[in-house]
LOKOLGU-175710 format. One line per field, with one value per residue: chain; residue in one letter; x, y, z of N, C-alpha, C, O in turn; residue number from 0. Coordinates in steps of 0.05 Angstrom, whole numbers, padded with zeros to 5 digits. Layout:
BEGIN
unit <- A  ...
code <- A  ...
n_px <- X  ...
n_py <- Y  ...
n_pz <- Z  ...
ca_px <- X  ...
ca_py <- Y  ...
ca_pz <- Z  ...
c_px <- X  ...
c_py <- Y  ...
c_pz <- Z  ...
o_px <- X  ...
o_py <- Y  ...
o_pz <- Z  ...
pos <- NUM  ...
END
This chain:
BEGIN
unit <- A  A  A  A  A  A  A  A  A  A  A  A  A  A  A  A  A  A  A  A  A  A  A  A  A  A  A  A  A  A  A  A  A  A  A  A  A  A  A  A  A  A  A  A  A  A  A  A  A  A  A  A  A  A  A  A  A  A  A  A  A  A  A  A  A  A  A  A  A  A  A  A  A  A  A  A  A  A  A  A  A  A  A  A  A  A  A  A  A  A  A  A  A  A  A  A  A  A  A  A  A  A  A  A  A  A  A  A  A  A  A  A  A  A  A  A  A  A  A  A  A  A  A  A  A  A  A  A  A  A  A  A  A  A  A  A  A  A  A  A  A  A  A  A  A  A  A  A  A  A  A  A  A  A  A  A  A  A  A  A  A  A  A  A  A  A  A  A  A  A  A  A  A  A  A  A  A  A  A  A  A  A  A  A  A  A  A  A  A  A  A  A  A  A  A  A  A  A  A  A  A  A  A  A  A  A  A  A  A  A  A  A  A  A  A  A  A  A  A  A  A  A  A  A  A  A  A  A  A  A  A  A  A  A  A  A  A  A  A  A  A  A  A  A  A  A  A  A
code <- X  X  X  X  X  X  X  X  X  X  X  X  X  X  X  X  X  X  X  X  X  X  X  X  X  X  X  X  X  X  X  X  X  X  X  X  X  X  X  X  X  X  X  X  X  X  X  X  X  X  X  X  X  X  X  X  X  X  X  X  X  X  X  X  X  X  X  X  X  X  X  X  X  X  X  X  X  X  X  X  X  X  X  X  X  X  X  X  X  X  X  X  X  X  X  X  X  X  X  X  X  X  X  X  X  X  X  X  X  X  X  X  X  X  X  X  X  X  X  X  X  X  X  X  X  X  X  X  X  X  X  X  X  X  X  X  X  X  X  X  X  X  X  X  X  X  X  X  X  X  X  X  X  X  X  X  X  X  X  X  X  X  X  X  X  X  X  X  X  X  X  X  X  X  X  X  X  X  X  X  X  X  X  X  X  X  X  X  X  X  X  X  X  X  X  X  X  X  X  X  X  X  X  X  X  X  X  X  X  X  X  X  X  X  X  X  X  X  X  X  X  X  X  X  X  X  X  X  X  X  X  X  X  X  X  X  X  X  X  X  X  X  X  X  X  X  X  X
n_px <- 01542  01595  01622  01615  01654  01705  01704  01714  01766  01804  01805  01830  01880  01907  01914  01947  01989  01994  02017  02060  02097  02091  02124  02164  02191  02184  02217  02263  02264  02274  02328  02341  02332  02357  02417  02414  02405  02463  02489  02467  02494  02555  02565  02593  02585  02561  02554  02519  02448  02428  02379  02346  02301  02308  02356  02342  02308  02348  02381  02346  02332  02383  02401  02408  02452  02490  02502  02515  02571  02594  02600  02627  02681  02692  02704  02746  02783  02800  02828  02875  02894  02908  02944  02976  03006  03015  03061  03095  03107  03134  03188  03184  03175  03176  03137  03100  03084  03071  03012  02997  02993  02945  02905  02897  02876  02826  02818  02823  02835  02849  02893  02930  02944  02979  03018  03042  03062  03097  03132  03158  03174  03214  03249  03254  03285  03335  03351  03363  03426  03460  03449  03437  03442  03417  03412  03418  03388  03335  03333  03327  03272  03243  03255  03230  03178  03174  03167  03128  03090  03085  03071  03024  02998  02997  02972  02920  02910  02924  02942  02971  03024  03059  03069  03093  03142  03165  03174  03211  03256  03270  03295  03328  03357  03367  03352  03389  03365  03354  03334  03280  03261  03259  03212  03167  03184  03179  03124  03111  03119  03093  03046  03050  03082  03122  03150  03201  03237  03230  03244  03298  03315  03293  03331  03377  03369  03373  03430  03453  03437  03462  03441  03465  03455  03402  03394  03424  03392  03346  03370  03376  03323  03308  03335  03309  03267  03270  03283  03311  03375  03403  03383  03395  03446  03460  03436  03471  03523  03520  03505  03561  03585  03567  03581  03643  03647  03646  03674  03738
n_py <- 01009  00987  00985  01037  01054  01016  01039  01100  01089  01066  01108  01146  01121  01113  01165  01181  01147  01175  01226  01209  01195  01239  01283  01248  01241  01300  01326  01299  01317  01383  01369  01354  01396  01434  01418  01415  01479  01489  01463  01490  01545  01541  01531  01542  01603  01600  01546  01488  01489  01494  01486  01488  01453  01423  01397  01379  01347  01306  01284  01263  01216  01194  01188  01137  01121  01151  01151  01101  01106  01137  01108  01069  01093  01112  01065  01041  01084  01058  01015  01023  01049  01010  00976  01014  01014  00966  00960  00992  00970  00926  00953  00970  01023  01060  01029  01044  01094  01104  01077  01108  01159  01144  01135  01192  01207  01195  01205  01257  01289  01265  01259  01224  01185  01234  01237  01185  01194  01227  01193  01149  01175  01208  01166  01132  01181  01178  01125  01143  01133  01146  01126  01146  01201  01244  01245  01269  01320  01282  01261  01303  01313  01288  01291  01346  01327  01296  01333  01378  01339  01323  01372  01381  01347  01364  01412  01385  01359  01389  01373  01326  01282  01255  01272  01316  01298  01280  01308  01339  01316  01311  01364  01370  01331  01315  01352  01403  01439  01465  01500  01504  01453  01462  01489  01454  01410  01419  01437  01386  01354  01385  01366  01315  01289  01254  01232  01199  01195  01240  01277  01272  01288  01332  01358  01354  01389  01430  01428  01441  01489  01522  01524  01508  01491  01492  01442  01397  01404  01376  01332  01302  01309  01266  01221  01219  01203  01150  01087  01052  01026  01028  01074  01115  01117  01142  01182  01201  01204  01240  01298  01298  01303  01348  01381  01374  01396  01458  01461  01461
n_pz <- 02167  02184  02135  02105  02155  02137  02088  02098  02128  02091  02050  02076  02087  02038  02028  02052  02048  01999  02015  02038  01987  01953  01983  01987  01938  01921  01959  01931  01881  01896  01900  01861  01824  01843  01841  01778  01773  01801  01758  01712  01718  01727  01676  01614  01569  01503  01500  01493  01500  01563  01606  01678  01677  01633  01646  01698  01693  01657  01704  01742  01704  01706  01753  01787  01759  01762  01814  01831  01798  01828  01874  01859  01831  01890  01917  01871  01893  01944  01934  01900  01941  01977  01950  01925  01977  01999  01957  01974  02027  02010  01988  01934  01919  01869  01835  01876  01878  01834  01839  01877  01852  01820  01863  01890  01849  01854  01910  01923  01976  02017  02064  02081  02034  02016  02048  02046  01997  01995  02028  01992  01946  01972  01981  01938  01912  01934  01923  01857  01837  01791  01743  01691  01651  01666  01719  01768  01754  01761  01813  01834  01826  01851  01909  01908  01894  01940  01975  01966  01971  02019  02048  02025  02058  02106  02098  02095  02140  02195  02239  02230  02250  02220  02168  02185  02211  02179  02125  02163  02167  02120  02102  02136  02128  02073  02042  02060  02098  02153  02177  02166  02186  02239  02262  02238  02258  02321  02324  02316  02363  02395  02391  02401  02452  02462  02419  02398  02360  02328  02364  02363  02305  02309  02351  02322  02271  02317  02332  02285  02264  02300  02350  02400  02462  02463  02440  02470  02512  02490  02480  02532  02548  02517  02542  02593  02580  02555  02565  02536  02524  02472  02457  02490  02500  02442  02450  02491  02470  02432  02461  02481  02434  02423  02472  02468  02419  02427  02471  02446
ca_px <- 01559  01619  01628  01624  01694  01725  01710  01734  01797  01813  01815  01853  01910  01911  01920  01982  02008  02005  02023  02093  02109  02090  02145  02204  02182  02174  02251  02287  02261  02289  02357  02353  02333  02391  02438  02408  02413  02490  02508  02461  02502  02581  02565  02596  02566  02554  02551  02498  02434  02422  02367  02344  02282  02324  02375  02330  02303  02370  02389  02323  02336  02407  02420  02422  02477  02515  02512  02528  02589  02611  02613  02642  02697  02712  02717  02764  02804  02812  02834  02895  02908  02916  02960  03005  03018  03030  03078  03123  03115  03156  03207  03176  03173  03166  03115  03083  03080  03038  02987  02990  02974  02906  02898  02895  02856  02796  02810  02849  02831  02851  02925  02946  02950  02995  03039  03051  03076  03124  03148  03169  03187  03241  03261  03267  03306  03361  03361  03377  03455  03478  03446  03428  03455  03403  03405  03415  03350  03319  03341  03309  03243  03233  03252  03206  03155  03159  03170  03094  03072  03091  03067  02992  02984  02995  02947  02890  02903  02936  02956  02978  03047  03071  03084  03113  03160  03190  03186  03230  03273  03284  03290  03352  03379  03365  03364  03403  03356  03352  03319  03252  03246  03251  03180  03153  03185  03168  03097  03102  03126  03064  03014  03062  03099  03135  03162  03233  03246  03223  03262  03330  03313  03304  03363  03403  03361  03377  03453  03458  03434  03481  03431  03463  03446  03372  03397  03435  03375  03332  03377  03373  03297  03300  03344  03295  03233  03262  03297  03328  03403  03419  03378  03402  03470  03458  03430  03500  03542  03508  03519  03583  03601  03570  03602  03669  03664  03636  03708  03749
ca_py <- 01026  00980  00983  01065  01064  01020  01064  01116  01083  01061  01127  01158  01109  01121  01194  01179  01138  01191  01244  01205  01192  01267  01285  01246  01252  01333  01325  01297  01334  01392  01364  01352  01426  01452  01409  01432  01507  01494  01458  01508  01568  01545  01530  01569  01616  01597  01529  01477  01513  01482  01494  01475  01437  01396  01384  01370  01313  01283  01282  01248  01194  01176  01200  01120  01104  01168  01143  01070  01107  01150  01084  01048  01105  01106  01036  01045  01094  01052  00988  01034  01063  00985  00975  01035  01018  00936  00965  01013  00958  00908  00961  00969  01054  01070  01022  01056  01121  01102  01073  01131  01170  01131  01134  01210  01211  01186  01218  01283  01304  01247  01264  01188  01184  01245  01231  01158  01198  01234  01176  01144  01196  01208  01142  01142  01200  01165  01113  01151  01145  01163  01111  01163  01227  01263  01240  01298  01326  01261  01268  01343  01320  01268  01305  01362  01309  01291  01362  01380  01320  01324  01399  01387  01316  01379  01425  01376  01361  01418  01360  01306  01286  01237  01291  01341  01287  01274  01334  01355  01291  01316  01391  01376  01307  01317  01391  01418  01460  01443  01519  01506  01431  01463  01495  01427  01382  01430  01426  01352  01356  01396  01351  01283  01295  01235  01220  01208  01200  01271  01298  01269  01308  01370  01361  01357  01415  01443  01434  01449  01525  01532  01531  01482  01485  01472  01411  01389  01399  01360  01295  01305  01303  01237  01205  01216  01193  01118  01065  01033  01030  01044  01102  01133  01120  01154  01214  01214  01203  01262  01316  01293  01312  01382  01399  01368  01423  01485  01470  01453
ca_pz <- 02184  02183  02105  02120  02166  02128  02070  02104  02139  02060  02038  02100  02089  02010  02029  02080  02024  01973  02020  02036  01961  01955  02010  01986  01911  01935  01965  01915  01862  01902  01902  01826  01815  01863  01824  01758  01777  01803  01732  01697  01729  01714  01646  01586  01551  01474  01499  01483  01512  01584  01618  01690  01674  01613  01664  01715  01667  01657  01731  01752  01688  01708  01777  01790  01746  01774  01836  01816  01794  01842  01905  01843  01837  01919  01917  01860  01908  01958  01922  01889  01963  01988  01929  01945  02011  01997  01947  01986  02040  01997  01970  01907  01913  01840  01832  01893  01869  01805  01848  01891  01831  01817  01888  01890  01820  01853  01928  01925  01990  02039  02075  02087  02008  02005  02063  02035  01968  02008  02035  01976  01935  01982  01979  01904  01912  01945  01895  01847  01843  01775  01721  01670  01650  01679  01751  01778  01754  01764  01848  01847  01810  01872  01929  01900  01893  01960  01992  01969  01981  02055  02048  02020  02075  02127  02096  02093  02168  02202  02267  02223  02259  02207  02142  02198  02214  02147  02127  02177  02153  02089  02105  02160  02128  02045  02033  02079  02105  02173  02195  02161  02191  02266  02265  02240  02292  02343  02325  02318  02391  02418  02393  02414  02461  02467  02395  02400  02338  02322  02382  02355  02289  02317  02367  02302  02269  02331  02323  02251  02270  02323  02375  02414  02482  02460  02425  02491  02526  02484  02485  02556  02546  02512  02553  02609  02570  02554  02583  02514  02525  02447  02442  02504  02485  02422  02458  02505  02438  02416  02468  02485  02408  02421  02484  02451  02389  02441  02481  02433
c_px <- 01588  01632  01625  01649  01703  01725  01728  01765  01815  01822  01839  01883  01919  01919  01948  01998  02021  02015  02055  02111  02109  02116  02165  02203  02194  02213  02280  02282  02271  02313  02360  02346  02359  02416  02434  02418  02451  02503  02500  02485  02529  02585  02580  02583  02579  02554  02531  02478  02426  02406  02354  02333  02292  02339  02365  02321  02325  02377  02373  02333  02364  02415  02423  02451  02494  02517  02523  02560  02608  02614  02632  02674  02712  02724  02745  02803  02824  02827  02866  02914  02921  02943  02985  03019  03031  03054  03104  03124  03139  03181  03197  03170  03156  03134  03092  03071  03065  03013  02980  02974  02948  02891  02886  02882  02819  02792  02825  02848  02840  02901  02937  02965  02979  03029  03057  03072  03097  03140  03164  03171  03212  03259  03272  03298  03327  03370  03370  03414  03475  03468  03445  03438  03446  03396  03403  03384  03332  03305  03325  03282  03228  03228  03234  03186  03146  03158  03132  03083  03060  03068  03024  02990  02981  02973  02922  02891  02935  02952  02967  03011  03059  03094  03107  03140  03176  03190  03209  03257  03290  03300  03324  03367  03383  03372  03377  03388  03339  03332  03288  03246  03246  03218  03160  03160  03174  03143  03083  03098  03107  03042  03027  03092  03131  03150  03181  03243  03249  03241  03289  03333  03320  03324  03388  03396  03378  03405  03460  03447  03448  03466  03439  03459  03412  03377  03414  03404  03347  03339  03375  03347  03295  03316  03327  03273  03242  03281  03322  03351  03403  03411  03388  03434  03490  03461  03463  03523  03536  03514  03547  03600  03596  03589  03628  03677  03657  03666  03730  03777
c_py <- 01017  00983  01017  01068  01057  01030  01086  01114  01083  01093  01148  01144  01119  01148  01198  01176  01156  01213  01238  01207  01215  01279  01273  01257  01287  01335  01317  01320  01362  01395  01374  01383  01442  01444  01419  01454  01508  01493  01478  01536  01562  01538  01549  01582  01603  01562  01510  01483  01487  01485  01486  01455  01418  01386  01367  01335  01289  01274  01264  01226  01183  01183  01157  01114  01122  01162  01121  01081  01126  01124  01074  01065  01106  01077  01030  01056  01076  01026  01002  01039  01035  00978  00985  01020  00984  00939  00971  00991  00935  00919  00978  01010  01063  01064  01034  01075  01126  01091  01095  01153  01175  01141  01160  01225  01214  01196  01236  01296  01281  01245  01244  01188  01203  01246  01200  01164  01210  01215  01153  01155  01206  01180  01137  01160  01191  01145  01118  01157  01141  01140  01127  01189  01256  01256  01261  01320  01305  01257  01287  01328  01307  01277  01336  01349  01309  01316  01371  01365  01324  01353  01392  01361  01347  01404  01416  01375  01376  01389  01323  01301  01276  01249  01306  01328  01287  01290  01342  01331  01302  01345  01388  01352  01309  01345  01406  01448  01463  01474  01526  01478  01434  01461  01473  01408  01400  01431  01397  01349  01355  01371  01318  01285  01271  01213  01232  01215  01233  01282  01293  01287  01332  01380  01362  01381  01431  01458  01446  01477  01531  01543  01505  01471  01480  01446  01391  01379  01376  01333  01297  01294  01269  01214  01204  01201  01169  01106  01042  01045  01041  01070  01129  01130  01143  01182  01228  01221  01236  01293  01314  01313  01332  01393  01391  01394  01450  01485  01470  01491
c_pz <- 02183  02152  02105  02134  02158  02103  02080  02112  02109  02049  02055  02096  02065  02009  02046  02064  02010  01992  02021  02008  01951  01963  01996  01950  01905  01935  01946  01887  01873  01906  01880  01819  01821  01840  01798  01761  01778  01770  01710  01702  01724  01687  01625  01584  01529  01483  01493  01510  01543  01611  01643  01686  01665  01639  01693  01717  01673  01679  01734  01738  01696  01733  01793  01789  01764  01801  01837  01815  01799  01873  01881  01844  01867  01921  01900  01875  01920  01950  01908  01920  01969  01968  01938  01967  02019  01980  01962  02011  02029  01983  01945  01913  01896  01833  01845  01885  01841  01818  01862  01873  01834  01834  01893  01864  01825  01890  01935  01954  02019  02044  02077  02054  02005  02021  02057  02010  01979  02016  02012  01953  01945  01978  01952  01899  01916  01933  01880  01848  01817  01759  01701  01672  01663  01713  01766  01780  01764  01795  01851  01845  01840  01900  01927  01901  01926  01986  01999  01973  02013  02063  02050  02034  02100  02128  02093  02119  02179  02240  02262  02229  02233  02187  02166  02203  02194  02132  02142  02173  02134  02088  02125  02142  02093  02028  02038  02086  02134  02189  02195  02170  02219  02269  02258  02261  02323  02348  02338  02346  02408  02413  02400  02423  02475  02447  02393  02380  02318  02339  02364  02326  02297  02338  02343  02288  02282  02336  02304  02248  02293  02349  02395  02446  02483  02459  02447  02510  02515  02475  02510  02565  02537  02525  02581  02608  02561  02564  02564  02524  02494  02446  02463  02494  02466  02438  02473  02484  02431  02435  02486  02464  02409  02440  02479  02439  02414  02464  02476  02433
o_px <- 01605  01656  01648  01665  01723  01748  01752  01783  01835  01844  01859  01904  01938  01932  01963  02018  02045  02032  02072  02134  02129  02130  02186  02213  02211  02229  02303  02299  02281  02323  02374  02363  02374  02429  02452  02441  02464  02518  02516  02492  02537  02607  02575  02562  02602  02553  02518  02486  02420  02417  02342  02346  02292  02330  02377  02325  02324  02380  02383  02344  02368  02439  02442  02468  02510  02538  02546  02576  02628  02632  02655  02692  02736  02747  02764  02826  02848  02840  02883  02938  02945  02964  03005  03043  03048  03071  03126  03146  03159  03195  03207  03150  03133  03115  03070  03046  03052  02992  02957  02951  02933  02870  02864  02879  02800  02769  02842  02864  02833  02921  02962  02989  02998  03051  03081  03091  03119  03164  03183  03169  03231  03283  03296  03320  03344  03394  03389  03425  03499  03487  03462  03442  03458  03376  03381  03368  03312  03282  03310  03268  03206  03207  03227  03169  03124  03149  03118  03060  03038  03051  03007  02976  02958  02961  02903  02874  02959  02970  02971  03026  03073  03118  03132  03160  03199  03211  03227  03280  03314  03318  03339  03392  03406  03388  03380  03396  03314  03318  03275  03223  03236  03203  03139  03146  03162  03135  03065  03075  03102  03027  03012  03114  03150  03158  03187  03255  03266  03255  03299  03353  03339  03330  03411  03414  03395  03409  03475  03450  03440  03472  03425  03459  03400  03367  03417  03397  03333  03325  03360  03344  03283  03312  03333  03262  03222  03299  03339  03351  03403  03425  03389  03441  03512  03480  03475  03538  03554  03527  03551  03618  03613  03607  03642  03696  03679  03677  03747  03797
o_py <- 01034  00984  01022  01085  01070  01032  01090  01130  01098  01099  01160  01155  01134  01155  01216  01190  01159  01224  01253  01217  01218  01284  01286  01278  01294  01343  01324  01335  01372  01416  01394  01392  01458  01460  01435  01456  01522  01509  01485  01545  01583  01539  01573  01578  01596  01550  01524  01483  01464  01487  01466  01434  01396  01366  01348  01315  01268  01249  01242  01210  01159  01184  01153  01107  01112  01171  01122  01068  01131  01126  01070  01053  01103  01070  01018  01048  01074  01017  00985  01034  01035  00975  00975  01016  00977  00921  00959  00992  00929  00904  01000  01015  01071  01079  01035  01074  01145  01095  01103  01162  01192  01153  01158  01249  01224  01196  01232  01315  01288  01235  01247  01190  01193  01252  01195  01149  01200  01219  01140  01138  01212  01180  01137  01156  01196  01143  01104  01177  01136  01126  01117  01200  01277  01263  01269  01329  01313  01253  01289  01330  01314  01274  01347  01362  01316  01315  01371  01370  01326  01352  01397  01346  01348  01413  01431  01390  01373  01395  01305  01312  01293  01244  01306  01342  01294  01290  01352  01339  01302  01347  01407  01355  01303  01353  01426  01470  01463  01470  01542  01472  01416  01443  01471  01394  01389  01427  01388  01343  01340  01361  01300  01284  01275  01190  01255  01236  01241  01299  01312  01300  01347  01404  01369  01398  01445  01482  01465  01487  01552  01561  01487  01447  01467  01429  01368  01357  01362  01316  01277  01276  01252  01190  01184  01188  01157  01120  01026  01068  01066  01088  01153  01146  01155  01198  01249  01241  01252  01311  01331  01330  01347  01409  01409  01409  01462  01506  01477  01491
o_pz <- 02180  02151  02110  02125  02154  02093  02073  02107  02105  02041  02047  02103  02066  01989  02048  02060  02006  01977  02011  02007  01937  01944  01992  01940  01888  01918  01946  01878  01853  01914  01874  01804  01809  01826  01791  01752  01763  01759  01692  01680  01714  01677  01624  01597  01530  01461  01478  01534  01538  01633  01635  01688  01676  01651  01705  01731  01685  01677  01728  01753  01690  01735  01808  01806  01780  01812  01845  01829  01786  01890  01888  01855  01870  01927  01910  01872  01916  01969  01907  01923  01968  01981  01950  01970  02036  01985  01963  02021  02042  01970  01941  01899  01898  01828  01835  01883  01832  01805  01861  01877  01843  01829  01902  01861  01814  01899  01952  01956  02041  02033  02075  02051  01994  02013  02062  02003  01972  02011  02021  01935  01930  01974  01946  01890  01899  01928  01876  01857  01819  01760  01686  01693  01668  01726  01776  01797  01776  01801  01871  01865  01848  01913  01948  01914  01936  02009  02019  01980  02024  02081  02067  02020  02111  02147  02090  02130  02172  02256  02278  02213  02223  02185  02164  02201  02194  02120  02129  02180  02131  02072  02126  02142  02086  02012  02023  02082  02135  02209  02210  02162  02232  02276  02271  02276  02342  02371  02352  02354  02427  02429  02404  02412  02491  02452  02390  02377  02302  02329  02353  02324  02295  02342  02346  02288  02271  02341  02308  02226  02305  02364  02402  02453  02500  02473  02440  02518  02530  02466  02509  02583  02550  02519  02594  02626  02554  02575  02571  02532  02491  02437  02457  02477  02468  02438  02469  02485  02426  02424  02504  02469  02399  02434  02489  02442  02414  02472  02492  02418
pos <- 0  1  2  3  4  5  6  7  8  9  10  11  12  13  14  15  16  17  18  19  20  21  22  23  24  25  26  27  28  29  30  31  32  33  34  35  36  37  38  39  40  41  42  43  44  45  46  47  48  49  50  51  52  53  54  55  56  57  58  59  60  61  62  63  64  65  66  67  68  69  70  71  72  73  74  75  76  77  78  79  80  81  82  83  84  85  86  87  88  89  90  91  92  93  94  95  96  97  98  99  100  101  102  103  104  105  106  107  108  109  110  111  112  113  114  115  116  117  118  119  120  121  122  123  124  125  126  127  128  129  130  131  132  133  134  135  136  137  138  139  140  141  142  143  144  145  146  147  148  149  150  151  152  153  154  155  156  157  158  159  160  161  162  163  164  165  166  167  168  169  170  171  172  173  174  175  176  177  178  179  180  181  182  183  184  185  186  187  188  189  190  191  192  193  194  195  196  197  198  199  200  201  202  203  204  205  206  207  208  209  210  211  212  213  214  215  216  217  218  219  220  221  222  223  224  225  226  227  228  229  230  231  232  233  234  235  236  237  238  239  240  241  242  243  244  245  246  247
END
């Protein structure tokens, strides 16, 4: 009787067993088909003939390595990103901006990366002061560089203050184009409402379109919100010099 249950217990477990190895077995092989089907389906035509099952094959036989060498690739990322950013901390720009590169080779989709390129791309830019015959172009290629840069860090995150900031930097202090860097500092504003640095921007924005009783009112604003002597200072310096030119 006892050599009867654990017969039976024996086979009851052996059946659990195989049912789990069944089940993930079952599951992945449904991945590898899916994935098959996708690579089967943007394929060429006349290309070398590719059919799920084959592909299915290969997937199953190397989907190790390809994973092996897609952590090995992030890891990659972020070892370029650290790079970058110890770079442009010491000066070094140029150098930055080839790691940035890499950096964005292996994670195109992470806004830190592209707001970092903005930031020294502008910087470059200002370097540039006449070594080569082509400076002039050399200046555009940079501040273009870092225009979209700024641009695609704000379309990955739509509340990223940082780009909107320097953006609106470049746009009022580089380009002279001080009426497309309001709508970014004003943004910046809503979502932090307490970055001066951004207000004094768009108080000069603000000037530089001849809206200047905004730009009164928002040194006003920041002389309320801190306590530093220089920066209030600043702010009095500042509409002093507007209502100066408005009675002049």
């Amino acid at each position: 009787m006892k050599r009867a249950k654990d017969i039976i217990i024996g086979i009851v477990f052996f059946l659990v067993i195989g049912s789990i190895i069944y089940l993930v077995y079952h599951s992945q092989g449904n991945q590898n088909r899916e994935l098959a089907r996708r690579m089967a389906e943007i394929s060429p035509r006349g290309g070398p003939p590719e059919t799920i099952d084959g592909l299915r094959r290969a997937i199953a036989l190397y989907e190790e390595q390809i994973d092996r060498n897609v952590m090995e690739g992030a890891q990659t990322g972020v070892y370029w990103k650290i790079l970058a950013t110890r770079l442009a901390d010491r000066g070094m720009h140029q150098d930055a901006l080839s790691a940035l590169e890499r950096a964005i080779y292996f994670n195109s989709t992470d806004p830190a990366l592209y707001n970092l390129t903005g930031v020294s791309a502008g910087v470059v830019a200002k370097s540039v002061i006449g070594f080569s015959t082509n400076a002039q172009k050399e200046r555009d290629h940079y501040y273009s560089l870092c225009e979209k840069a700024y641009l695609r860090a704000i379309e990955l995150d739509s509340t990223y203050t940082r780009p909107m900031y320097g953006l609106g930097v470049l746009y009022a202090f580089e380009l002279n184009r001080p009426a497309e860097a309001i709508p970014l500092l004003e943004k910046n504003l809503e979502i932090s409402s307490s970055d001066i640095p951004a207000m004094f921007v768009l108080a000069r924005a603000y000037y530089m379109t001849g809206r200047n009783s905004q730009a009164i009112d928002l040194y006003e604003r920041i002389i309320s919100r801190t306590k530093d002597k220089n920066t209030i200072n600043e702010a009095l310096n500042n509409i002093d010099t507007i209502r100066g030119m408005l009675y002049e």
